[in-house]
FIDO-39627 format. One record per atom (N, C-alpha, C, O): residue in three letters; x, y, z. Coordinates in steps of 0.05 Angstrom, whole numbers, plus 5000, padded with zeros to 4 digits. Atoms other than C-alpha are relative to their C-alpha. Layout:
<recs>
ALAXYZ/...
</recs>
This chain:
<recs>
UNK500050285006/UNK165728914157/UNK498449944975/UNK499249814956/UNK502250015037/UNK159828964096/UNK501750104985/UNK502149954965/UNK498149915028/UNK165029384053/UNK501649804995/UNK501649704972/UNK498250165008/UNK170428904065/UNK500249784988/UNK502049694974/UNK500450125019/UNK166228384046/UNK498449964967/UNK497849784951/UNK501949935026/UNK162628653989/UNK503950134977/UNK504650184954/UNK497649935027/UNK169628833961/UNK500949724997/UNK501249624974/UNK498650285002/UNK172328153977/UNK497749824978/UNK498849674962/UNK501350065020/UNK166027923935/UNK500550054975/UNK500449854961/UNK500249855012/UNK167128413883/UNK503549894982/UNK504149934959/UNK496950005014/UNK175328173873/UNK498449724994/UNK497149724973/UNK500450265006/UNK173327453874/UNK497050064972/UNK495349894975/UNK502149935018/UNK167827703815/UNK501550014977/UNK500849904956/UNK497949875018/UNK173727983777/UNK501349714990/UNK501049674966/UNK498750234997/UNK177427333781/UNK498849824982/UNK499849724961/UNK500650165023/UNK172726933753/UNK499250114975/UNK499149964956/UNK501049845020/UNK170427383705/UNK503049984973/UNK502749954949/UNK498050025019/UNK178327373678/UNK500449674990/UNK500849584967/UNK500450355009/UNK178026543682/UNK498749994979/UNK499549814964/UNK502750035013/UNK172226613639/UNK501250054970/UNK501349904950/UNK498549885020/UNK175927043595/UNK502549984984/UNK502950094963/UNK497550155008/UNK182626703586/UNK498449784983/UNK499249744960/UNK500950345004/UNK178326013575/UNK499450194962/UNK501250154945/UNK500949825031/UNK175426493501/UNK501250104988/UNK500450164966/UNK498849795003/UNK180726893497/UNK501449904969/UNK501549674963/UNK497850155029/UNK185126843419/UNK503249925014/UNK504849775003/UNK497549944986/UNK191026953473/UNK500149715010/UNK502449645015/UNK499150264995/UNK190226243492/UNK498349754985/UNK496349644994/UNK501250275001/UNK188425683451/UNK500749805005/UNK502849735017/UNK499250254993/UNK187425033448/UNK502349844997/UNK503649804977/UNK497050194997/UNK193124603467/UNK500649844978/UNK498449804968/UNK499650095018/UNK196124223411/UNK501849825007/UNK504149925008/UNK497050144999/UNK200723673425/UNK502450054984/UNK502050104960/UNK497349975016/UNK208323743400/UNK500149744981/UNK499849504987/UNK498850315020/UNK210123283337/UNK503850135004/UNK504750365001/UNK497049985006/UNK218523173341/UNK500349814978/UNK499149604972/UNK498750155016/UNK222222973295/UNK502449974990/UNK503950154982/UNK497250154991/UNK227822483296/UNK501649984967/UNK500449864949/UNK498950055014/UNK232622513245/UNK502349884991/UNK503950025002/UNK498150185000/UNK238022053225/UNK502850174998/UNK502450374985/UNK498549764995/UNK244522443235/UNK502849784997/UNK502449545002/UNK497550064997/UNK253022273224/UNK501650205025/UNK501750455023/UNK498649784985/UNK256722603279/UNK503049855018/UNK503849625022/UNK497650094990/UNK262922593311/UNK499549945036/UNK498750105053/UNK500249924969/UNK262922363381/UNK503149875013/UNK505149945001/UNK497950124987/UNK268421943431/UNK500349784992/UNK502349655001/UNK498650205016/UNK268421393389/UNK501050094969/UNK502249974951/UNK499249915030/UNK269721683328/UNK497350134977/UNK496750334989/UNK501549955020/UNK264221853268/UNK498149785007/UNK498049545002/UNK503550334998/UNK257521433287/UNK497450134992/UNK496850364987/UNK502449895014/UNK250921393266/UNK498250125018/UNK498049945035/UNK501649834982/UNK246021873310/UNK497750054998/UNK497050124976/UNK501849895005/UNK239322033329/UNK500150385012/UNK500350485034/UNK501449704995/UNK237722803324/UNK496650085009/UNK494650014997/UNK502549984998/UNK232023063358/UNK499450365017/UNK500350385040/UNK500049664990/UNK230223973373/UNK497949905020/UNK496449725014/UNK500949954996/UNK226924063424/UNK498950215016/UNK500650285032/UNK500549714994/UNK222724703448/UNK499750175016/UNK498050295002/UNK501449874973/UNK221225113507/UNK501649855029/UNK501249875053/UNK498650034973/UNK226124793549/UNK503050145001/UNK503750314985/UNK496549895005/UNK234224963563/UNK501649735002/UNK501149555018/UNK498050274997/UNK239924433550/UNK500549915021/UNK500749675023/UNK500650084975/UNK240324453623/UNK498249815007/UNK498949605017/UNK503250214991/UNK233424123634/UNK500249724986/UNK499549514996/UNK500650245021/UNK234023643575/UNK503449765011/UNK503349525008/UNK497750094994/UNK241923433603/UNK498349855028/UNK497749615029/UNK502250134975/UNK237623333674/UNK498749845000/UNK498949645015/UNK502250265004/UNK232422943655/UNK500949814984/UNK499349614984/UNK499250145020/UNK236722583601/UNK501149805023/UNK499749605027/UNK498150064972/UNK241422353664/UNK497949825019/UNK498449585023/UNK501450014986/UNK236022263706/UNK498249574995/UNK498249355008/UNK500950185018/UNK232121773656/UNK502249734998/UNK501949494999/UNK498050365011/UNK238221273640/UNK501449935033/UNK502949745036/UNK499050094972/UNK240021243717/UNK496949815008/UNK496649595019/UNK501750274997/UNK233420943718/UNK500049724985/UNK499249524997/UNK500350145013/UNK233920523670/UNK503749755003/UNK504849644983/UNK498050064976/UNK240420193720/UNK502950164974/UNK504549994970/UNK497449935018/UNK246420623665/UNK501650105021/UNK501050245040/UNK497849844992/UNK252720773683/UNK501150264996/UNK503250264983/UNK499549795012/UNK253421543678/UNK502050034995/UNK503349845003/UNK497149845010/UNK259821933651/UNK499350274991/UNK497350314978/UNK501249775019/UNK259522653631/UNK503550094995/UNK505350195009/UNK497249925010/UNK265622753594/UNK499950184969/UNK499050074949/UNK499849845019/UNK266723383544/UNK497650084985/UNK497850124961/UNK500850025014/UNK260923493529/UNK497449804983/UNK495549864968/UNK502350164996/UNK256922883527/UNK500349795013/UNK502549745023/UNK500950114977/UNK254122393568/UNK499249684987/UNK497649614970/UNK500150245003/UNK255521633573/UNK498849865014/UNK499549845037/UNK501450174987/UNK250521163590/UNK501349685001/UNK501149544980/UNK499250304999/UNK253420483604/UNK499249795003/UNK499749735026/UNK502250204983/UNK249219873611/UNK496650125000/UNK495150075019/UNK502549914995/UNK242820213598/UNK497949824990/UNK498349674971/UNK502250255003/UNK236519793596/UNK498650144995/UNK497750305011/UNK501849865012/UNK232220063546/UNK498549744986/UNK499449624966/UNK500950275010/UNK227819463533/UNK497950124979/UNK497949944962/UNK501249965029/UNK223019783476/UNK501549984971/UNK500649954948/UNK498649975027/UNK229419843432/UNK501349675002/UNK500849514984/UNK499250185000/UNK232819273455/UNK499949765031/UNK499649805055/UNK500550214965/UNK232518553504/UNK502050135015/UNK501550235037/UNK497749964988/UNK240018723517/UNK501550284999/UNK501650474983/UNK499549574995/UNK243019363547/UNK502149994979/UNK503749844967/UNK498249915015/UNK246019733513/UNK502950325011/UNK503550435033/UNK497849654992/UNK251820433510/UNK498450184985/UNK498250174961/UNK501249785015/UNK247921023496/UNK501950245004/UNK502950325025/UNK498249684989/UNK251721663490/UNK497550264986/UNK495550254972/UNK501849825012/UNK249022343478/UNK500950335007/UNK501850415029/UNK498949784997/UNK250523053463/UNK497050175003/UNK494850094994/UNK502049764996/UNK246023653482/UNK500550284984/UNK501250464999/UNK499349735016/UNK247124253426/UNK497650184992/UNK495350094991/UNK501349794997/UNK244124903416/UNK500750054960/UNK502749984948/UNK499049945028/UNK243625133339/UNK496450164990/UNK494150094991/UNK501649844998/UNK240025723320/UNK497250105020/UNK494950175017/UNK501849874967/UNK237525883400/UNK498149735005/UNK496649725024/UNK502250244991/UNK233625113392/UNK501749865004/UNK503749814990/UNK498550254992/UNK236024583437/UNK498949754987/UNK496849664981/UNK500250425015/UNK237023843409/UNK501949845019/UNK503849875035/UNK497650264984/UNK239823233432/UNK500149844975/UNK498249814959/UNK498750195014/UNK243922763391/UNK500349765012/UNK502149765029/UNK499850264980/UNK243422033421/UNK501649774979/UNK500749704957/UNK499350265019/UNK248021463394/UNK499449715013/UNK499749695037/UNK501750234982/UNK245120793414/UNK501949744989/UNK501249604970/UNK498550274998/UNK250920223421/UNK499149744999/UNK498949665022/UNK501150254991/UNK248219533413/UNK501749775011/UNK501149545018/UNK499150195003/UNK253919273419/UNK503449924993/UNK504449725004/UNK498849955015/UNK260319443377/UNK498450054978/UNK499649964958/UNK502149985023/UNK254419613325/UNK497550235011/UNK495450205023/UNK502349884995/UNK250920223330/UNK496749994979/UNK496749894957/UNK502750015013/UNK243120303306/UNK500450194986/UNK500950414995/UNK500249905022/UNK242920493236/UNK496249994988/UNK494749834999/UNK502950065012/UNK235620553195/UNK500349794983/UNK498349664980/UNK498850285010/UNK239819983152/UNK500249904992/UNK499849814970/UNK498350284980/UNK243119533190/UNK498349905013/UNK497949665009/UNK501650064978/UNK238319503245/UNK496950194998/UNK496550395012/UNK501649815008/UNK232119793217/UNK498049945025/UNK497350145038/UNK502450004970/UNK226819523280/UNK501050195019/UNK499850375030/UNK499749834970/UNK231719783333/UNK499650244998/UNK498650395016/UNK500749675006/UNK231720453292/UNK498250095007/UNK498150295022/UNK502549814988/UNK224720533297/UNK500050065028/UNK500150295038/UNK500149894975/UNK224520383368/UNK501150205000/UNK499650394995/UNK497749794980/UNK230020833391/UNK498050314976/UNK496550484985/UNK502449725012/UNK226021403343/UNK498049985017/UNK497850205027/UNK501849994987/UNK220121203383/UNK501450075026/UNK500450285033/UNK499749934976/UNK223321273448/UNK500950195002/UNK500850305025/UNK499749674989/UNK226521993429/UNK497950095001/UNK497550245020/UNK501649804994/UNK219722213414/UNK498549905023/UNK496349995026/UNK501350104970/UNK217621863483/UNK501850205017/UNK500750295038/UNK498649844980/UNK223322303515/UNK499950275002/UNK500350415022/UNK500849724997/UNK221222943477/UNK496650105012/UNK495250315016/UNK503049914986/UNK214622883505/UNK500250055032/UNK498950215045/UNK499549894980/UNK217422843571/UNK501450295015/UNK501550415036/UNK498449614998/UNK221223543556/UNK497550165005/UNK497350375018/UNK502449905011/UNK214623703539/UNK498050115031/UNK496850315039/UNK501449994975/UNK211623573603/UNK502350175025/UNK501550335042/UNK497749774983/UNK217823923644/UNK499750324998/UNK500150505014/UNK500349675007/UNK216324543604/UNK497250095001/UNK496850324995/UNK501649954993/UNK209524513620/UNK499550005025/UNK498150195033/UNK499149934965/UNK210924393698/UNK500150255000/UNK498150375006/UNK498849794993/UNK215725043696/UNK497650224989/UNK496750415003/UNK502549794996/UNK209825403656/UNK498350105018/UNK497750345023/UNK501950074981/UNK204925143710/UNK501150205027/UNK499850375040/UNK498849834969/UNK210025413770/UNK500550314997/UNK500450465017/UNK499549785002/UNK211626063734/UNK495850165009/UNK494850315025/UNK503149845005/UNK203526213716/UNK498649955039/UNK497050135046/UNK500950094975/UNK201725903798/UNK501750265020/UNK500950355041/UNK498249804984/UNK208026443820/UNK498050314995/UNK497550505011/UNK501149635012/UNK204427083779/UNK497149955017/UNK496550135032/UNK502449964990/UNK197526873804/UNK501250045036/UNK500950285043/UNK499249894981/UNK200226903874/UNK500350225010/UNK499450275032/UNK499649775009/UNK202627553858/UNK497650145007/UNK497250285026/UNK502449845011/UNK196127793833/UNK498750025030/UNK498450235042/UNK502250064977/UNK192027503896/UNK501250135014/UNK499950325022/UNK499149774973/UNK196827853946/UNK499250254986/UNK497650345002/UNK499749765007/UNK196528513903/UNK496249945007/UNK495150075025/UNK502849924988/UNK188628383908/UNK499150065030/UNK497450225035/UNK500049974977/UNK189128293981/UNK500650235013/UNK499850335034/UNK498349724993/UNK192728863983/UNK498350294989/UNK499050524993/UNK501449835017/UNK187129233942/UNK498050005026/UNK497850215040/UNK503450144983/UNK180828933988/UNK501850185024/UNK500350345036/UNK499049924972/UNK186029194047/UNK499250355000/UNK497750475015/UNK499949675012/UNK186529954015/UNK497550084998/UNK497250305009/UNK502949984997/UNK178929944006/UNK498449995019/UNK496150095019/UNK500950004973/UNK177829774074/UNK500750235016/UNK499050365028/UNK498649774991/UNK182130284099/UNK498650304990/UNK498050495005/UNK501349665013/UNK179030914050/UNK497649975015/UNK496950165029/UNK503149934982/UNK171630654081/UNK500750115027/UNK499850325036/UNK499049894965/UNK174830734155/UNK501350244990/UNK501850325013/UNK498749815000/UNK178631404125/UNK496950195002/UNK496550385018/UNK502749915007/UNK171031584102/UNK499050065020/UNK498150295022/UNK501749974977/UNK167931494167/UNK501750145015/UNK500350255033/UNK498449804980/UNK173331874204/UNK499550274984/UNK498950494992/UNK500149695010/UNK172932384161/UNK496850175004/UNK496450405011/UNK502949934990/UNK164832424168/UNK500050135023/UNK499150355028/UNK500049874976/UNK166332474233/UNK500950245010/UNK500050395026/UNK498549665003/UNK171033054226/UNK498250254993/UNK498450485003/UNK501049785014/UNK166133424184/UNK496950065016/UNK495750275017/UNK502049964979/UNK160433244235/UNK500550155016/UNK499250355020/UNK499549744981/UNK164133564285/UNK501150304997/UNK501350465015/UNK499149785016/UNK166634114242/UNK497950164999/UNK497950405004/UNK502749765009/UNK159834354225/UNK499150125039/UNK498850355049/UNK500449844964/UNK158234434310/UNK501750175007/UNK501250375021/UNK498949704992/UNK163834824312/UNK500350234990/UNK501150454998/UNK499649625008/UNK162935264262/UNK497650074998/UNK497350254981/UNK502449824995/UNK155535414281/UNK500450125033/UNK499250315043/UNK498849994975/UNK158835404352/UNK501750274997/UNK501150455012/UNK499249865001/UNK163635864326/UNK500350264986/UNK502250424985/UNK501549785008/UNK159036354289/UNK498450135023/UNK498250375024/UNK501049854981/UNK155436494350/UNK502950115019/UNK502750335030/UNK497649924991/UNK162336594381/UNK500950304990/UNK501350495005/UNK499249815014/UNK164237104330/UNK496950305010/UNK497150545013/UNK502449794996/UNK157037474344/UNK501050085022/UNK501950305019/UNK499949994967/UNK158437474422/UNK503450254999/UNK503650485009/UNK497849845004/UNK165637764404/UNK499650264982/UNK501550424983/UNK500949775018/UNK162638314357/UNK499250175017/UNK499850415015/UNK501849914975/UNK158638474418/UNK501550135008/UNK501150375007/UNK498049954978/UNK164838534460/UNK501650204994/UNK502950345009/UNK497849805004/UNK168438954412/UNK497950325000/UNK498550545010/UNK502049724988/UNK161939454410/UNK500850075025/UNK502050285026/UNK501349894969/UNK161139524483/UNK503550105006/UNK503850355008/UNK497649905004/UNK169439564487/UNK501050304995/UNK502450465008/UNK499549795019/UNK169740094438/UNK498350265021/UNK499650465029/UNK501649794987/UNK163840514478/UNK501350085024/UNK501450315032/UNK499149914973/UNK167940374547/UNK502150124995/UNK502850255014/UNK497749905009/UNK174140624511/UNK499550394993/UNK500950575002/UNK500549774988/UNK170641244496/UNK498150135022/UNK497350375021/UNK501349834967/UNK167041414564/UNK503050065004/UNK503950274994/UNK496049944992/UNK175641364591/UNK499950284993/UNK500050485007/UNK498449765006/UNK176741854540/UNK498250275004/UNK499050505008/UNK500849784989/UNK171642264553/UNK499750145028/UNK498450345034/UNK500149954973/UNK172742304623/UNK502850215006/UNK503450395021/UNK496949765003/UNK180042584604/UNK499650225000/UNK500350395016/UNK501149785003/UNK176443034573/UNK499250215015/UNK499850445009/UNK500749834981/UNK173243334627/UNK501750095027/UNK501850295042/UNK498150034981/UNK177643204671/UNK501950394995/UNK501950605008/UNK498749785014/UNK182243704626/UNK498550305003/UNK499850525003/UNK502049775003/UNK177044224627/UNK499550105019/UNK497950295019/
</recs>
């Protein structure tokens, strides 16, 4: 019970000792917030050639950013669509860009391994240009980089669940250490005991060997009286 807990001391020693050491380490510094940046873009979508916001962003998959994109304008009461490719918001109530909803559409593309989203923001029959509609512009710039911060925070979740999965890991493999160390002390003490009783029998079984030395003398002598009895016998 003292080994098991002097190891279980000894892992939990280790543990913080690596906390300590991550917190200093060059391998992790300090956090930096993400700057995005939204760029004014022409693209082709389901209405034809409109004006677009572009916006990369990092550490997540078009998957996640399609999810949470979806997710986001269903709150905001839109009508989804996902047709070819991109995704029609209908009626979306985005009140920082505008009082009155609007049609947002939006493509999710991959270009050189970094995901982006392309958002076109309908006001109306009049999409938001830098301009035409230079206030709504900003907003709707302000609210991609309000949406890439929420990528931001998704891809720090999945960090969070991956780094919470490996430490799991670790702690069972420690458990599994503290268990193995418990086990060699109990192999230790059996084996003591082996070698305790090992040594009684082999001072046990040095006088044995004397006693049998004995036996083969006196043997040997009664073997020849026999023969010398032949002997005479013969004679």
């Amino acid at each position: 019970m003292k080994n098991l807990l002097f190891s279980a001391l000894m892992f939990l020693g280790v543990l913080q000792s690596a906390a300590l050491w991550a917190q200093k380490s060059p391998e992790f510094p300090e956090y930096q917030l993400p700057v995005f940046e939204v760029e004014e873009t022409e693209q082709d979508m389901s209405l034809g050639l409109q004006n677009g916001l572009r916006m990369e962003i990092r550490n997540v998959s078009t998957k996640d950013i399609e999810r949470v994109w979806k997710d986001d304008m269903k709150n905001r009461d839109a009508k989804l669509k996902d047709s070819r490719g991109e995704i029609s918001a209908l009626g979306a109530s985005i009140l920082t860009v505008s009082r009155s909803k609007m049609d947002v559409y939006a493509k999710v593309v991959t270009q050189n391994d970094v995901p982006a989203i392309i958002a076109f923001f309908d006001l109306g029959g009049k999409f938001i240009t830098s301009e035409e509609t230079k206030t709504e512009y900003e907003q709707a710039v302000a609210f991609m980089k309000s949406f890439g911060m929420l990528m931001e925070n998704v891809a720090i979740e999945k960090e969070l669940d991956t780094a919470n999965g490996d430490l799991k890991k670790m702690e069972k493999e420690g458990e599994k250490l503290v268990k193995e160390n418990e086990k060699l002390h109990e192999d230790i003490k059996d084996w003591e005991e082996k070698i305790r009783k090992a040594k009684i029998d082999i001072e046990k079984n040095i006088v044995d060997q004397e006693g049998n030395k004995q036996q083969v003398v006196n043997q040997n002598f009664k073997i020849s009286w026999i023969k010398d009895k032949f002997k005479k016998l013969k004679n």
